[in-house]
C-alpha positions as CSV (number, residue, x, y, z in Angstrom):
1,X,114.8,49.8,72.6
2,X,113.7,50.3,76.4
3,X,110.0,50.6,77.5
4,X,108.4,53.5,79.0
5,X,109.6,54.0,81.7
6,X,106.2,54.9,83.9
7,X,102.8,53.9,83.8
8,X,101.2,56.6,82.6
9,X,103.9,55.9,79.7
10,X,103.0,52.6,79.2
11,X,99.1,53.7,78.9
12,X,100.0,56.5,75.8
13,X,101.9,53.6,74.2
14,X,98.5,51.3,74.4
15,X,96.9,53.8,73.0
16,X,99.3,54.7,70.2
17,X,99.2,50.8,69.7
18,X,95.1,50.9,69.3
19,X,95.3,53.9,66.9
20,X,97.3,52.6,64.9
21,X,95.2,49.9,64.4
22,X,92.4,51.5,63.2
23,X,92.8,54.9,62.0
24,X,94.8,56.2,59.0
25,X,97.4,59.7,59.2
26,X,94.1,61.7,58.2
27,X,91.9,60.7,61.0
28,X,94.8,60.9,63.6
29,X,95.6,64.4,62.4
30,X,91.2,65.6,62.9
31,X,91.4,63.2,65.8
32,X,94.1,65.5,67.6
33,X,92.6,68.8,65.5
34,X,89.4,68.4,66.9
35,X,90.9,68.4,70.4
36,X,92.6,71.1,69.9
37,X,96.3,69.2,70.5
38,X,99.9,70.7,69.4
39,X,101.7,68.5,67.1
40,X,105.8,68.2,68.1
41,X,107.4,67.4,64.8
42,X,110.2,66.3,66.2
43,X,108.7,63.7,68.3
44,X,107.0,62.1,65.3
45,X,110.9,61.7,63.5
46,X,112.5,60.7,66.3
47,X,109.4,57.9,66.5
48,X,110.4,56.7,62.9
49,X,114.1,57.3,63.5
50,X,113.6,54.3,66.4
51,X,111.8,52.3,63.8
52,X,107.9,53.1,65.1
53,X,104.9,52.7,62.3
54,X,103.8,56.1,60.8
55,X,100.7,56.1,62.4
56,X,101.7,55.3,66.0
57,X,104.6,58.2,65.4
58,X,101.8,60.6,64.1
59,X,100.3,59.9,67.4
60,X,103.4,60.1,69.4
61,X,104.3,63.4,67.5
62,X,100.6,65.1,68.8
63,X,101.0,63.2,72.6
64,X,104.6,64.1,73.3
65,X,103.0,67.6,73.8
66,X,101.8,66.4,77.0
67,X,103.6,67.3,80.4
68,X,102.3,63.5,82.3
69,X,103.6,65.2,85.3
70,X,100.9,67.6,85.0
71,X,97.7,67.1,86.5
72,X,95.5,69.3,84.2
73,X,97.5,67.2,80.9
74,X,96.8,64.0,82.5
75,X,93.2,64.6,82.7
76,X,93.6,65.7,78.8
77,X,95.4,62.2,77.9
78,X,92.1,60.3,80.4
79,X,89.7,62.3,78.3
80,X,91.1,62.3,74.9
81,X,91.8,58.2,75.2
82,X,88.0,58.0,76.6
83,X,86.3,59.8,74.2
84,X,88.3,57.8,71.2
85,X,87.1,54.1,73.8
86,X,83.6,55.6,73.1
87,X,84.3,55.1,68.9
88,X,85.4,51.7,69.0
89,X,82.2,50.0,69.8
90,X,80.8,47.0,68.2
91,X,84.3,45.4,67.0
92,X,85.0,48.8,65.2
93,X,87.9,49.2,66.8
94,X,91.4,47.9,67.5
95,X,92.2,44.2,67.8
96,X,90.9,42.6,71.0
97,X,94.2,42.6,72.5
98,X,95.3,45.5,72.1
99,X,92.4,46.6,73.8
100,X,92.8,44.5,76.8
101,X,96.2,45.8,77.0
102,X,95.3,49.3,76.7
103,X,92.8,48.8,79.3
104,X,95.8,46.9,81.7
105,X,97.9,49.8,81.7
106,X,95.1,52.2,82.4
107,X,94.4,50.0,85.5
108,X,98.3,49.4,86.6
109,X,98.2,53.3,86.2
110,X,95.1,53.4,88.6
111,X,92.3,53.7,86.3
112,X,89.6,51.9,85.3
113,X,86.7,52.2,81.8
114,X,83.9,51.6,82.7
115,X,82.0,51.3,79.8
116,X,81.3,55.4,79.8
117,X,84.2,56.7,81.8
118,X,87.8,56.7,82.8
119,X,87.5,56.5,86.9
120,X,90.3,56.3,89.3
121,X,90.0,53.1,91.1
122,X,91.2,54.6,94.5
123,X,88.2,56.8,94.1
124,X,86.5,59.7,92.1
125,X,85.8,59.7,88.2
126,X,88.6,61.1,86.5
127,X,86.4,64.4,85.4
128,X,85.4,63.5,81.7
129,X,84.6,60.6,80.1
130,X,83.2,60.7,76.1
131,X,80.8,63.1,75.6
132,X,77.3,62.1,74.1
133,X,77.3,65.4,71.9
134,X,80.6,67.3,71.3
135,X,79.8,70.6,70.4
136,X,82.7,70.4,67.2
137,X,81.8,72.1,64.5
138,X,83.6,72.3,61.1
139,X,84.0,75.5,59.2
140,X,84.2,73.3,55.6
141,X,86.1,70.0,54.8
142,X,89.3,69.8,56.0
143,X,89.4,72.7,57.9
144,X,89.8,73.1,61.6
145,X,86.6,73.2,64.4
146,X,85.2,76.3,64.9
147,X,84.6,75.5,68.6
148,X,84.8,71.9,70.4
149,X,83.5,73.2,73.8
150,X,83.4,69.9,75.8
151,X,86.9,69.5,75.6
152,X,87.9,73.2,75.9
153,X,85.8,73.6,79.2
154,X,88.6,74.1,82.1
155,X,86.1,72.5,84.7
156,X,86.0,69.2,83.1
157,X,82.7,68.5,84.4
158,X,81.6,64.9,83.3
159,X,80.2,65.4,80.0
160,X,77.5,62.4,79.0
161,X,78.2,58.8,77.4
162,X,78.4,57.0,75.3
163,X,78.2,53.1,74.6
164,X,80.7,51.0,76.2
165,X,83.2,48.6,75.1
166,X,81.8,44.8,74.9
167,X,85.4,43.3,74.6
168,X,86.9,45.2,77.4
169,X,84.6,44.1,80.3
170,X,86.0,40.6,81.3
């Protein structure tokens, strides 16, 4: 099996990589829920059909709705990757390498956490990094958000932090 082909490839792969590592189908599928992200079927068989672990083709199957070429789904991927870096604090997240290699590609793909936010290294932040209070609100268990404004919001004003990650900042 060939590797992604571009960077911003290679950085939705780390990111599958650190899912998989600590979340189970369940809190992929409210992860993705709460953001308000399609889920492409397909994507997820075709994952498994090439061999891929059920969680990181869960995530596959939700990320393959992105169009990377598009600027507005690019900022989606920055954000929704950032607000699940904010979670992983205090060793609760993935394995400490597949952190650092998460945090590689973001950078070989122009990008840098920060601890709060995903910035582009050439210059601005990339509009939202985690948000200290999403406004996400459940109607009852296992049912979707009524409303998770902070990632809805088209202006993708920065939105708040939270605490950074200790093992990425080397």
């Amino acid at each position: 099996m060939l590797g992604p082909e571009t960077v911003l490839e290679r950085v939705v792969s780390a990111f599958g990589q650190c899912l998989s590592d600590t979340e189970v189908l369940r809190t992929i599928d409210e992860f993705f829920s709460d953001l308000d992200y399609d889920f492409d079927a397909e994507a997820e068989e075709a994952s498994v059909g090439r061999g891929v672990a059920q969680r990181r083709s869960r995530a596959a199957g939700y990320l393959a709705t992105l169009d990377l070429e598009d600027p507005a789904d690019r900022d989606r991927l920055l954000q929704t990757i950032a607000a699940k870096m904010s979670e992983w604090t205090d060793g609760r997240g993935p394995s400490a390498d597949r952190l650092q290699r998460l945090n590689r590609t973001l950078r070989n793909a122009g990008y840098e956490w920060d601890g709060h936010d995903i910035a582009q290294r050439a210059g601005g932040v990339v509009k939202v990094g985690p948000a200290e209070s999403a406004t996400c609100s459940r109607t009852g268990a296992g049912t979707r958000p009524r409303s998770c404004d902070w990632f809805r919001s088209r202006d993708r004003a920065k939105v708040g932090s939270a605490v950074g990650l200790h093992q990425l900042r080397a």
